[in-house]
C-alpha positions in Angstrom: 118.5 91.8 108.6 118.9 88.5 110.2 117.7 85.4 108.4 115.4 84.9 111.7 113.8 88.6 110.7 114.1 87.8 106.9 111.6 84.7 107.6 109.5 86.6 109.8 108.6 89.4 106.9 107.9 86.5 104.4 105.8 84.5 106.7 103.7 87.6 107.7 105.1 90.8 105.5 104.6 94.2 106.2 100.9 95.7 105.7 101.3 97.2 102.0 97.1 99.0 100.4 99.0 98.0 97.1 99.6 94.7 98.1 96.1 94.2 99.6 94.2 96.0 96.2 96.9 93.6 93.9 95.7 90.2 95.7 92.4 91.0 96.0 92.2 91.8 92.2 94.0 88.5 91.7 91.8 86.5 93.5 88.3 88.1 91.8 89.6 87.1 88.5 91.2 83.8 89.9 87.5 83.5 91.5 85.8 84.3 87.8 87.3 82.0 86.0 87.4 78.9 88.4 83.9 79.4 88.0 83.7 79.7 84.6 85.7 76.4 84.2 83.0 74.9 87.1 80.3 75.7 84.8 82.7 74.3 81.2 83.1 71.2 83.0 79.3 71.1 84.6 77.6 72.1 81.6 78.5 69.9 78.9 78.0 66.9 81.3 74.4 67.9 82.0 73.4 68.6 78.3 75.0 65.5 77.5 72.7 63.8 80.5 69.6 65.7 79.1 70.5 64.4 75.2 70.4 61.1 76.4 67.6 61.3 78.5 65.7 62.8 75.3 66.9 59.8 72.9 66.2 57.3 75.3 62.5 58.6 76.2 62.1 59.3 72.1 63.2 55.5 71.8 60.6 54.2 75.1 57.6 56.4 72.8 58.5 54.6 69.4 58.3 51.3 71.2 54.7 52.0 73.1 53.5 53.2 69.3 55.3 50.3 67.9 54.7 47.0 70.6 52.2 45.8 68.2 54.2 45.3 65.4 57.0 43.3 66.9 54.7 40.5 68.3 55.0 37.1 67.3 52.4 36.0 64.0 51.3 33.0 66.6 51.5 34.6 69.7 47.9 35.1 71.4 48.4 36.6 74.7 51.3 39.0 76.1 53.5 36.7 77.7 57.8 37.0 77.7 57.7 35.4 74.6 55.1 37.4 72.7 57.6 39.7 71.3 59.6 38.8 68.0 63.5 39.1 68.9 63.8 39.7 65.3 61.4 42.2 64.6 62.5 44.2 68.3 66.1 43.9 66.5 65.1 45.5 63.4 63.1 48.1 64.9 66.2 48.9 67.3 68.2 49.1 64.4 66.3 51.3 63.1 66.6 53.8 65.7 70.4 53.1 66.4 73.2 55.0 64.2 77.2 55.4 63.8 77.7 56.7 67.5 74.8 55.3 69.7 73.3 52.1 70.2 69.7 50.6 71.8 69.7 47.5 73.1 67.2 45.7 75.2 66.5 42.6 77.4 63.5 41.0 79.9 64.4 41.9 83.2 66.3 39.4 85.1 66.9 37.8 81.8 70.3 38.4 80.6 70.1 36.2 78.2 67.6 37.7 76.2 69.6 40.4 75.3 68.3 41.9 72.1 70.9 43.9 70.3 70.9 46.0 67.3 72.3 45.6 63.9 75.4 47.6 64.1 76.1 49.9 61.4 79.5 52.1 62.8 81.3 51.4 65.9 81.2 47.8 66.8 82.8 48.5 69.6 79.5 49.7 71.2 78.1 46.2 71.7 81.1 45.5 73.3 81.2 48.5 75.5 77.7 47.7 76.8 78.0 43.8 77.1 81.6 43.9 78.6 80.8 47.2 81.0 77.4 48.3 81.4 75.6 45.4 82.6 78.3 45.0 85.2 77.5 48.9 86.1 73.8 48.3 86.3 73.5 44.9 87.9 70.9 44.6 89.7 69.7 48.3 89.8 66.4 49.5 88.3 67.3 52.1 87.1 70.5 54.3 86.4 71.4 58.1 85.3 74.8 57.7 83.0 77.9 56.1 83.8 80.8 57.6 82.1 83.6 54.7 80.8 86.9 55.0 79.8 88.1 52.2 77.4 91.6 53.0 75.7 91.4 56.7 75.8 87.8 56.3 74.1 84.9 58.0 76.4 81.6 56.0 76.3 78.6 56.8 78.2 75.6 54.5 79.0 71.7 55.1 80.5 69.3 52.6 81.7 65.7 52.3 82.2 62.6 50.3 82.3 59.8 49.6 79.8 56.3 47.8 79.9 55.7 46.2 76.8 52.3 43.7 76.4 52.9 42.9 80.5 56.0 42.5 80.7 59.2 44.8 81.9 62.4 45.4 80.1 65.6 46.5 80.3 66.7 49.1 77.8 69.9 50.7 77.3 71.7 53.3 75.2 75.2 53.9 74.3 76.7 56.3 72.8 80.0 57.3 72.0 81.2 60.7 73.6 85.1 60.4 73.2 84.8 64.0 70.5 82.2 65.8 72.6 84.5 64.9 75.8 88.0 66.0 73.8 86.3 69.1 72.7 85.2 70.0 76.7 89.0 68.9 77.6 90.7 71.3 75.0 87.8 74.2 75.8 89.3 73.5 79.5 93.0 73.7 78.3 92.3 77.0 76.9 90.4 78.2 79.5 93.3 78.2 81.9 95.6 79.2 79.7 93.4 82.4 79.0 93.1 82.1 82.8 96.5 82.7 83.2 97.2 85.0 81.0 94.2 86.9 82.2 96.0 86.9 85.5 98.9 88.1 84.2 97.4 90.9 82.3 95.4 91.7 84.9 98.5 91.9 87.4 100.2 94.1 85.5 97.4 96.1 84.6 96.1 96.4 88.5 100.1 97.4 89.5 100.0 100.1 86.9 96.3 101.3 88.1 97.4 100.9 91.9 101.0 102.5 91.5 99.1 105.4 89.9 96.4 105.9 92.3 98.8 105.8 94.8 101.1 108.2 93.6 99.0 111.2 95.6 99.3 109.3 98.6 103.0 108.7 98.3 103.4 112.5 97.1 101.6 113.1 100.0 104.2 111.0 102.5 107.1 112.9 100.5 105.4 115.8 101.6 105.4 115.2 105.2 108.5 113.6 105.4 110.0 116.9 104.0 107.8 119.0 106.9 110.5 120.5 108.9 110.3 123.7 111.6 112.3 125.9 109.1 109.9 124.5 105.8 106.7 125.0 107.4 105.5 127.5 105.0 107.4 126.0 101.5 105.2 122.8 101.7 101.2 123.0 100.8 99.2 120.5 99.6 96.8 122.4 97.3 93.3 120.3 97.2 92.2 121.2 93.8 94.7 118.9 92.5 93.8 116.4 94.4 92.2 113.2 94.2 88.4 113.7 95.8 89.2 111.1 98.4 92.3 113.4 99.4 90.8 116.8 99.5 89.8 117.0 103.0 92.9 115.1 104.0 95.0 117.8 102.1 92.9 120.3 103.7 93.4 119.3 107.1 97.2 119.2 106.5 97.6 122.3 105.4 95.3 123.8 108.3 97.3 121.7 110.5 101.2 122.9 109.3 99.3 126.8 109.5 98.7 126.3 113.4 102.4 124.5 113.9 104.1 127.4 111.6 102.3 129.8 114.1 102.9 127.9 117.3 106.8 127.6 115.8 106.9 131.9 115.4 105.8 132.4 118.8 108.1 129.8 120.3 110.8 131.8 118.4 110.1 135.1 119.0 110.0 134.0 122.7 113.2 132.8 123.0 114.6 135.5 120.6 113.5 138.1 123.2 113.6 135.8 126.3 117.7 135.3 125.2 118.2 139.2 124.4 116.3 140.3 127.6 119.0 137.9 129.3 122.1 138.4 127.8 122.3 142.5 128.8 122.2 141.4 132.8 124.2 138.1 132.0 126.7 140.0 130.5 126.4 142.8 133.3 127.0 140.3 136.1 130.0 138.4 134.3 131.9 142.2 133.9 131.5 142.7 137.9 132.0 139.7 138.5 135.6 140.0 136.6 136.0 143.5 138.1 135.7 142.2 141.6 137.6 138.9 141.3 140.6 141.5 140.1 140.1 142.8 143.2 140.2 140.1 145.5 143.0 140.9 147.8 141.0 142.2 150.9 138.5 138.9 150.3 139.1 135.6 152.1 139.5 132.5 150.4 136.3 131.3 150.8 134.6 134.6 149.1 137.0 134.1 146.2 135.9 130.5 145.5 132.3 131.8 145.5 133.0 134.6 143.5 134.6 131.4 141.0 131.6 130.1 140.9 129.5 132.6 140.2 131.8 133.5 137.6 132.2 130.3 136.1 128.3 129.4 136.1 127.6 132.9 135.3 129.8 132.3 131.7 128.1 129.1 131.0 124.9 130.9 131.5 125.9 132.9 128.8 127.0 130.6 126.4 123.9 128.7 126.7 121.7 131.9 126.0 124.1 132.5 122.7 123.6 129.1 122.1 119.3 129.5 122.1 119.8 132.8 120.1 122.3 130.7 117.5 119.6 127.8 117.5 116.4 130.5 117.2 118.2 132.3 114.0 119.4 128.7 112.2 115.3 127.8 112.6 114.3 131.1 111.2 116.7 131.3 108.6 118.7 134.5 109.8 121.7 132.9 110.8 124.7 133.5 108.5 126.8 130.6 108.0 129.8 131.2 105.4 132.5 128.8 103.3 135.8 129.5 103.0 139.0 127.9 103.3 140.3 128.2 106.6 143.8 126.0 108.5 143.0 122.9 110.6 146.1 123.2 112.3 145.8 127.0 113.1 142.0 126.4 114.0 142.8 124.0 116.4 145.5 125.7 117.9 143.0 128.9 118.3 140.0 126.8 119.9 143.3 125.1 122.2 143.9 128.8 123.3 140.5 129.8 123.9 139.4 126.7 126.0 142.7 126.1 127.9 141.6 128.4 131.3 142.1 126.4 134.1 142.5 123.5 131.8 146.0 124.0 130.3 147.2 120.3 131.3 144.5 118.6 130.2 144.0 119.7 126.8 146.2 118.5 123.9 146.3 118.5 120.7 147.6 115.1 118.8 148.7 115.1 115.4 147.6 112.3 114.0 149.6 112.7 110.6 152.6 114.0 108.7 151.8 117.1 107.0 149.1 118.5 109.3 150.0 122.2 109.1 149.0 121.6 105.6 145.6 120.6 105.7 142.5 123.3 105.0 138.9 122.5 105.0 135.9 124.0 103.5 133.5 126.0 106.7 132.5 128.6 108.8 135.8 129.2 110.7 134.4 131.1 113.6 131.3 128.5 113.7 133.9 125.6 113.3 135.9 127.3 116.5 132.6 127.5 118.1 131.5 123.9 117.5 134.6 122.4 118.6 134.4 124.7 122.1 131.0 123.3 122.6 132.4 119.6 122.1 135.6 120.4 124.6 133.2 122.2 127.0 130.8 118.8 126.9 134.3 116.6 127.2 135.4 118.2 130.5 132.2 117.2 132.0 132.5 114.0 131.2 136.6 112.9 131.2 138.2 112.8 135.5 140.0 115.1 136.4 143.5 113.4 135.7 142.4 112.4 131.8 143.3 114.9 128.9 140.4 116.0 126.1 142.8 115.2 123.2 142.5 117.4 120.1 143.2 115.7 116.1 142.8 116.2 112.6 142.9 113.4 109.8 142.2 113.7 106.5 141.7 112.1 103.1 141.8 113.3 99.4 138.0 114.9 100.1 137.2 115.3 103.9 138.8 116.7 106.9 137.8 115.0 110.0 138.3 117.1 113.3 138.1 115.3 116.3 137.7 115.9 120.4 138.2 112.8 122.3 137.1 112.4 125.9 137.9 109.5 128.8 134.7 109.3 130.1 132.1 106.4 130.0 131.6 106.8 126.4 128.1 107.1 124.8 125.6 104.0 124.6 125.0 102.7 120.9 121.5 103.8 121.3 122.1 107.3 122.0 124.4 108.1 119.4 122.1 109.6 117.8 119.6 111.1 119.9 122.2 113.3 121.6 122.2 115.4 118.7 118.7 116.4 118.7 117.5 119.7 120.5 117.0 119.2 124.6 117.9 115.1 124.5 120.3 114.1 126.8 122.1 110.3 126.7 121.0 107.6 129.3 124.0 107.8 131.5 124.1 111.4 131.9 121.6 111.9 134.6 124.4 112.9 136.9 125.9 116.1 135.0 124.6 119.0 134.2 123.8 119.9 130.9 120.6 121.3 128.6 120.8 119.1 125.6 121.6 122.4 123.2 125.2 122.6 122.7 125.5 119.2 120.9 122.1 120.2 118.7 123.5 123.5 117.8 126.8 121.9 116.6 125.0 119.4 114.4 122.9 122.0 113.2 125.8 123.9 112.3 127.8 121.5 110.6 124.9 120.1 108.5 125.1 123.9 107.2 128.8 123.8 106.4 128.0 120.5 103.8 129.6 118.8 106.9 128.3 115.9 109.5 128.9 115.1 113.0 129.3 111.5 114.8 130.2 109.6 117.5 132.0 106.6 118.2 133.2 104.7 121.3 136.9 104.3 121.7 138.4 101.0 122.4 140.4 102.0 125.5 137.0 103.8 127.0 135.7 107.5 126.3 134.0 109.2 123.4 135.2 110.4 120.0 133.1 113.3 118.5 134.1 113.3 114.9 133.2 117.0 112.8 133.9 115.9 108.7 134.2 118.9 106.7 134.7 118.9 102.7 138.8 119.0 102.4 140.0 122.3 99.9 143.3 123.3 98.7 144.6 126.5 100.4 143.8 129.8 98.8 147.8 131.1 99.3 150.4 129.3 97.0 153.1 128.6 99.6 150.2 126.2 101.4 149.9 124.3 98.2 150.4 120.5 99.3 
């Protein structure tokens, strides 16, 4: 794969159910806890709001109950100055501890500030005088305000009070820096158990997912192993599976039952269409003979036809043995055996057998030292038969002043035998396909031809333990390649 093609599958990858079920169970617990650390971090804040709230209204109550005592000993109406700054400080005091502080002042008069004895953090006073007015200048009134001083968290809340007339400003402070560091290491360890959620969960969901899968794949395995002669070894039996598959594994199975018996009548056809036509086949190509033995009261013109009956007659024939070879390999009647047989002596018999009217153009090239020597593992007669197919199919497609050349190589396991052609040579794309049963290559439109022969060799060899190729030469033309296991010969005086 091309780095263009590489990019492509990580920018938008193949569809994968277990990838799917895997990120969706990712995000639902990526989803859980970012709302669980929403709520951590929303909670605390409001019951901190509400705490404050409660102290500051407690504080506002004690004052109402208490605005008598803290007026001046002279005062006699309820002006600004009616209220004692030293008893309001005392009674502020009072209600003030360690962590949180009340302090007061007139509106619009700063200067009045009333503030507390301190009894803890003095930095308090100076939190409020040195930050919160500045917050709260010139507002009524104020929710918290949330400071940061030195790594120290303080928080502040304003409001407004009428005591004998007059309004005041009141404040409270109160130190949050341990409540805030508790919340912060609460949040720590909620995304660490976050992530190790995820984690467990990921491995947990893979194992869940790669075992529910497993009927599915089992089930693709299955399929892929569905072949015209395996029809009837490969069932899916419903009770073992999954409820989601059972009607799945039902229809399958109904489904390989009405392709096993479409397959048995396609068979039996051709079984009897190709024995029904080989007794006249074989009828006209002995008369046929007879006659052209004959042929010295016939004109030249009646002898060329009588050729060509002859000729197309025979190829008739071979194709029907080929459909009966191809019917019995599919039922599983056709007898293939393995034995030792000569490469050189094989090729020499299938060069005597296909020679005819062909004796110039057909060679055989030895293609190493010691070729007499080599023996393969196969069918013999099937081997001769494959290789006639191949020489038939290179006659069609080499001219008529180009030789079908005949080789063997070999190495220390296989013995590769080899017909090579001059024709146009076969496109990348059809190496392949020519090899299946009735396909034909792109460029072969103008011969004739059934698109059997070259399925019934590859059928054949696959039998033998073999395989079959083929590969364009460089100087033009087509080299089908037959690979065979390489054996030692069963006679001493052959020993290499």
């Amino acid at each position: 794969m091309n780095a263009r093609g590489a990019w492509i599958n990580f920018r938008h990858p193949p569809y994968s159910i277990r990838r799917v079920l895997e990120r969706t169970s990712l995000m639902a617990v990526g989803l859980g806890y970012g709302l669980l650390l929403l709520f951590n971090l929303q909670l605390p804040a409001e019951q901190r709001r509400q705490a404050q709230r409660e102290d500051l209204d407690d504080a506002k109550a004690i004052l109402r109950q208490s605005k008598d005592l803290i007026l001046r000993a002279d005062s006699v109406s309820a002006s600004e100055n009616s209220i004692d700054p030293l008893l309001l400080k005392r009674l502020l005091s009072d209600f003030s501890s360690f962590h949180l502080l009340i302090s007061m002042h007139p509106k619009g008069f700063e200067a009045g500030f009333v503030m507390p004895d301190v009894r803890g953090d003095i930095s308090l006073g100076r939190v409020l005088s040195s930050y919160g007015l500045q917050k709260y200048q010139g507002d009524a009134k104020y929710g918290p305000v949330l400071i940061d001083i030195d790594s120290a968290y303080y928080s502040i809340i304003k409001d407004e009070i009428e005591l004998h007339g007059n309004t005041w400003n009141i404040y409270l402070v109160q130190d949050v820096s341990r409540q805030i560091r508790q919340q912060n290491i609460l949040t720590i360890i909620l995304i660490l158990a976050a992530l190790l959620a995820s984690m467990v969960t990921l491995f947990l969901t893979r194992t869940g997912i790669r075992r529910g899968l497993e009927p599915l794949q089992r089930f693709g395995g299955v399929i892929e192993s569905v072949s015209s002669g395996t029809l009837d070894d490969h069932r899916c039996d419903p009770k073992y599976e999954p409820v989601e598959l059972k009607s799945l594994a039902g229809s399958f199975n109904a489904l390989l039952d009405h392709l096993a018996d479409s397959w048995n009548r396609q068979r039996k056809f051709a079984n009897a269409l190709s024995h029904e036509l080989r007794t006249p086949i074989t009828l006209i190509i002995g008369y046929t003979s007879r006659v052209l033995r004959r042929s010295g009261n016939l004109s030249e013109d009646q002898r060329h036809q009588l050729t060509i009956i002859d000729d197309e007659t025979r190829r008739l024939g071979r194709l029907i043995t080929d459909l009966l070879d191809i019917a019995r390999e599919e039922s599983g009647t056709l007898v293939i055996t393995s034995e030792p047989f000569s490469a050189f002596e094989t090729l020499e018999q299938v060069l005597l057998l296909n020679q005819g009217d062909h004796e110039t153009r057909l060679k055989i090239q030895s293609s190493s030292n010691g070729f007499d020597q080599i023996w393969a593992l196969g069918d013999h007669d099937r081997v001769v038969q494959c290789l006639s197919n191949l020489i038939e199919n290179a006659f069609k497609y080499s001219p008529e002043d180009k030789r079908v050349e005949l080789s063997c190589n070999s190495t220390h396991e296989h013995v590769r035998l080899q017909v090579r052609d001059h024709g146009p040579g076969v496109p990348e794309a059809d190496q392949e396909l020519i090899f299946e049963q009735f396909q034909r290559g792109s460029n072969t439109a103008q011969q004739p031809g059934s698109g059997v022969g070259l399925a019934l060799v590859s059928s054949l060899v696959k039998r033998m333990g073999g395989r079959i190729w083929v590969e364009n030469a460089a100087d033009g033309g087509a080299i089908f390649v037959i690979e065979l296991q390489r054996c030692q010969p069963p006679d001493p005086e052959y020993a290499i």
